[in-house]
C-alpha positions, 0 to 999 in steps of 0.5 A: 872246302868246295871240293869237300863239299862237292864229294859230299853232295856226290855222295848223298845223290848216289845214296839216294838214286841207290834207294831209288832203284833198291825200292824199284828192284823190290817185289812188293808183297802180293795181296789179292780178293781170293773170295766173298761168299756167304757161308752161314744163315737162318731165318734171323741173319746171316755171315759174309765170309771174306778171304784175302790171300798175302804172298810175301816175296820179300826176304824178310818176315813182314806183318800180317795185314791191317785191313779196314772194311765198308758194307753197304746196302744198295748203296747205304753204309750199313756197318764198318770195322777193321781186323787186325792180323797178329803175328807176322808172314814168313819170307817167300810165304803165302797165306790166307787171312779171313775175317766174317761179317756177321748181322741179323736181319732185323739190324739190317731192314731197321739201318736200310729202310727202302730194302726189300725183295727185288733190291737187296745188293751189297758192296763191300769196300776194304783196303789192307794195309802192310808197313815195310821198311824203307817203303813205308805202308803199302795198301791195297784196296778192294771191292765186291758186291752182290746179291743178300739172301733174305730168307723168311720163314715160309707160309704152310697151309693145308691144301686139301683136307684129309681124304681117308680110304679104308681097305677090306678084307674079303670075307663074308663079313667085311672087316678093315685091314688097313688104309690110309689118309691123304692130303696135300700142303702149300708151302709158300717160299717168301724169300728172294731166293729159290729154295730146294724142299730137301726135307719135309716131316710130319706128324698126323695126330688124330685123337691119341693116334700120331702117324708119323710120315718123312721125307719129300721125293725129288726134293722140289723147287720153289722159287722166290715168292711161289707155292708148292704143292707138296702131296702127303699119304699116311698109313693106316694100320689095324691097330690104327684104325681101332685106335681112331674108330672106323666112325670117326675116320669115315665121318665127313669131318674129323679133328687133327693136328699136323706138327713137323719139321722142314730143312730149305737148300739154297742153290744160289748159295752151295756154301750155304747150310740148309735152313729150317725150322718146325710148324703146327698146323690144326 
C-alpha cells in the first residue's frame, strides 16, 4: 500500500514538474504598441487611431485579443471602453488588430473643465487580453501619450481696404482697358498647432460683378495663436469694368462682399486631413 502510494505521489510530481517546463518551454504569443496616432479631425472633434500588432508563435489557433482601454486628459479619465476582436489568429501568424477613439471637442472641454491651449496632453492606458489553455489569460499592458490637436475655426478680417488701379489705353481719348483691385486678409490661427495655408479662395463681388480669385502661393505658416497677412489681386477686365462703372470703382469707397472657402494642413500631424471650411466677409 505504501509502496502504491509512494508510485503514485511520484507520479503527479512528474505530471506537474512536466507542465512546468512545457508552460516555461512555451513562446507566449507576442503583442506590441505598433502606433497611436491621430488620423482624422475638423473643427468640431477628432479620431485617435490605435494599432496593436499580435504574433501567435504558438501551433495552434489562438483568439484575437480583448483589450480594455482608458484616456485621460492632462490626467483626468475622459472616456473608456473595450473591443472585442472576433475570429481567432492562425498558428505562427501575425496581424494587426486597430480600433479608434472618436470624440467631439464639445464632450471633451465639457468632462475636462481646466483644458486649454498650452495643456492639452493625453494618455491612453490599455491592456490586451488572450486566454491560452494550460496557461490561462495572458495580458499585456500598454500605454501612450501625447499632445490633442485643438483646431478652432480661425478669425478672417480684412487687412486693407480694397485699392483699385485702372489702366488706359494710349489714344487720344483715354479709355480703360483693364485694371485690377487689390487688398489684403489676416487670418488668424486660434489653434494649438501651427497650420499650413494650403488653400485660400475667394469671391470679390462688387454689384452684380463676382471676380473670382484661388489659391495662395507658398502655402504659408501660421503657428498657434498668430496672424498672417495673406495679400490678394483681382483682375479687372473691360467688361468688368462697365459692368462695376469707372465711378463706382474710382470713388473713394464702394460696397463689396468677399465669400471663399480655406483648407488648413497640419504638419505636426502628416496623418491628418486638411481642415477647412467657407467665410463671408462684407
Amino acid at each position: 500500500m505504501k509502496k502504491r502510494l509512494l508510485l503514485i505521489a511520484l507520479l503527479c510530481g512528474l505530471i506537474f514538474t512536466t507542465c512546468a517546463l512545457l508552460k516555461n518551454a512555451v513562446k507566449k504569443p507576442e503583442l506590441r504598441l505598433k502606433s497611436v496616432e491621430f488620423t482624422s479631425i475638423d473643427f468640431t472633434g477628432l479620431t485617435l487611431l490605435n494599432k496593436v500588432e499580435v504574433k501567435n508563435n504558438f501551433f495552434i489557433d489562438v483568439p484575437l485579443p480583448k483589450i480594455d482601454w482608458d484616456l485621460f486628459v492632462i490626467g483626468n479619465p475622459f472616456v473608456k471602453g473595450n473591443i472585442e476582436s472576433k475570429g481567432s489568429l492562425k498558428s505562427q501568424r501575425s496581424t494587426e488588430v486597430q480600433f479608434p477613439v472618436s470624440f467631439k471637442y464639445v464632450d471633451l472641454f465639457k468632462a475636462i473643465t481646466a483644458l486649454n491651449n498650452e495643456n492639452a496632453k493625453y494618455k491612453i492606458k490599455m491592456t490586451a487580453y488572450i486566454p491560452i489553455p494550460e496557461l490561462g489569460a495572458l495580458s499585456w499592458p500598454f500605454e501612450h501619450e501625447g499632445k490633442i490637436p485643438l483646431m478652432r475655426v480661425p478669425n478672417i478680417t480684412v487687412a486693407a481696404a480694397p485699392k483699385v488701379s485702372i489702366t488706359y489705353g494710349t489714344g487720344r481719348i483715354p479709355v480703360p482697358t483693364g485694371g485690377k483691385v487689390e487688398f489684403a486678409l489676416n487670418v488668424k490661427n486660434n489653434s494649438n498647432v501651427a497650420v499650413t495655408l494650403n488653400d485660400l479662395s475667394c469671391v470679390l463681388k462688387i454689384g452684380n460683378t463676382s471676380l473670382p480669385r484661388g489659391g495662395v502661393v507658398g502655402k504659408p505658416r501660421i503657428n498657434a495663436g498668430a496672424t498672417e497677412r495673406i495679400p490678394f489681386s483681382f483682375s479687372l477686365s473691360t467688361a468688368d469694368i462697365a459692368n462695376v462703372g469707372l465711378t463706382v470703382l474710382t470713388g473713394s469707397n464702394f460696397s463689396y462682399n468677399l465669400s471663399g472657402n480655406y483648407k488648413f494642413g497640419i504638419p505636426e500631424f502628416p496623418l491628418l486631413n486638411e481642415v477647412g471650411n467657407s467665410f463671408t466677409l462684407q
